[in-house]
N, C-alpha and C positions, 0 to 999 in steps of 0.2 A: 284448840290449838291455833297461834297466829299462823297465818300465813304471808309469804310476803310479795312484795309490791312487784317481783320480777321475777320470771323461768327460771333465768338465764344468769342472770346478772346480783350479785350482791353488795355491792357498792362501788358507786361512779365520782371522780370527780373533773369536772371541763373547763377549759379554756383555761390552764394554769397558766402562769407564765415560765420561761425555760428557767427561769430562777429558784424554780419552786422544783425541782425534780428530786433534790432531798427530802422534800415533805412525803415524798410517795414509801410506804413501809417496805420494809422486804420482803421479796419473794410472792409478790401478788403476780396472780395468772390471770390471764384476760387479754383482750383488746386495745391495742390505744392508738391514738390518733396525732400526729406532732400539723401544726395550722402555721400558716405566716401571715400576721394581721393585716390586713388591708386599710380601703379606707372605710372610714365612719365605724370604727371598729368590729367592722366582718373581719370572718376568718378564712381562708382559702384553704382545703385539703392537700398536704403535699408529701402525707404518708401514712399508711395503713397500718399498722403491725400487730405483730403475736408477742405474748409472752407465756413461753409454758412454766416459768418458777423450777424449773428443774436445777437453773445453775442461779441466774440473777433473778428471775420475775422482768416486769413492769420500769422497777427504778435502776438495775443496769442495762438495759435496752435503753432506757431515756439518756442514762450518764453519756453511753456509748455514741450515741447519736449528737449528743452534748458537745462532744469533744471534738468528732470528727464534721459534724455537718450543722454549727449552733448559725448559720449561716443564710442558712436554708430555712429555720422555723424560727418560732417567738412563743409559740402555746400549745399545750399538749392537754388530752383528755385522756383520763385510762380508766377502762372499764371490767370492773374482778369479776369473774365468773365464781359460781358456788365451786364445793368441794367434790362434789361429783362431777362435775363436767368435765369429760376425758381430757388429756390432749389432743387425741384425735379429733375430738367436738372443736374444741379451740381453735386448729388448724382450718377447720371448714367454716367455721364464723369469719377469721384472718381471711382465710381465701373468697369467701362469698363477697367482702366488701373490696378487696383488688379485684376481682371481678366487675363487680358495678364501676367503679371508677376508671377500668383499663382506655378505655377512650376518651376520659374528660382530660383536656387541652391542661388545665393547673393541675388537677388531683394528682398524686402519688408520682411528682416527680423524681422521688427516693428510690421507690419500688424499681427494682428489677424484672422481677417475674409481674406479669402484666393479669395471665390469665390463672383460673384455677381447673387443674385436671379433673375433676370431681366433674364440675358443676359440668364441663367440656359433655363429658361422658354419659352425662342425663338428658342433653340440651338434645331438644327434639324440632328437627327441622318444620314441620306441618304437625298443625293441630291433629290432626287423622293420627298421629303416631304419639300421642298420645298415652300416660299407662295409666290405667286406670285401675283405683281396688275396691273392692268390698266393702259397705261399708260395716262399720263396725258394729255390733247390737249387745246392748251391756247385758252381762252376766242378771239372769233374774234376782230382783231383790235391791239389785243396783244401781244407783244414779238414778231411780225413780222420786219424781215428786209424790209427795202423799196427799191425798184428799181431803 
């Protein structure tokens, strides 16, 4: 059985241009990213977002942001998550990268919500506090190399 090239993610495409947000299909769930080109054709992060496909996906979040803020960015990446991946999952991916960016000076100057509660709620001030688990030991028979 193949398996494939990513956990998480079932197909990516980057640094479109804002002209290209029609090419995105409907109703993809996932990650995406809206850039404002720079120079020597870098990108600058200046928004994080989710899309759970429950109403638009991926290409009405992009339209939306199209309309109201085409302004603001030049190029978008959007990344589908498999069909298993909750919303719930989705939300904590969206939130783990406004997280990392909540202090960079360009990144996500879109973003509203700066921090994610989750990630708030695990953050452990001193290594001493710390959680620690078990590790895991496979079931006999299992994950074993053979001789």
């Amino acid at each position: 059985m193949p398996q494939s090239a990513s956990f998480l993610f079932k197909n990516s495409v980057e640094f479109l241009s804002i002209d290209d947000v029609e090419k995105i299909p409907p109703r993809i769930r996932g990650i995406y990213v809206l850039y404002k080109e720079a120079e020597n054709k870098r990108m600058d992060v200046v928004y994080v977002g989710m899309a759970r496909g429950e109403n638009s996906g991926a290409k009405g979040r992009l339209r939306s942001h199209k309309e109201k803020k085409s302004n603001l960015w030049t190029h978008f990446s959007v990344f589908e998550v498999w069909d298993n991946i909750t919303k719930e999952q989705v939300e904590e991916l969206e939130g783990l990268f406004r997280h990392l960016y909540r202090l960079d000076t360009q990144a996500n100057k879109l973003n509203i919500q700066r921090r994610h509660k989750t990630l708030l709620k695990i953050r452990r001030k001193n290594m001493i506090d710390w959680i620690y688990s078990k590790p895991q030991t496979p079931e006999k028979g299992k994950h074993r190399v053979k001789k």
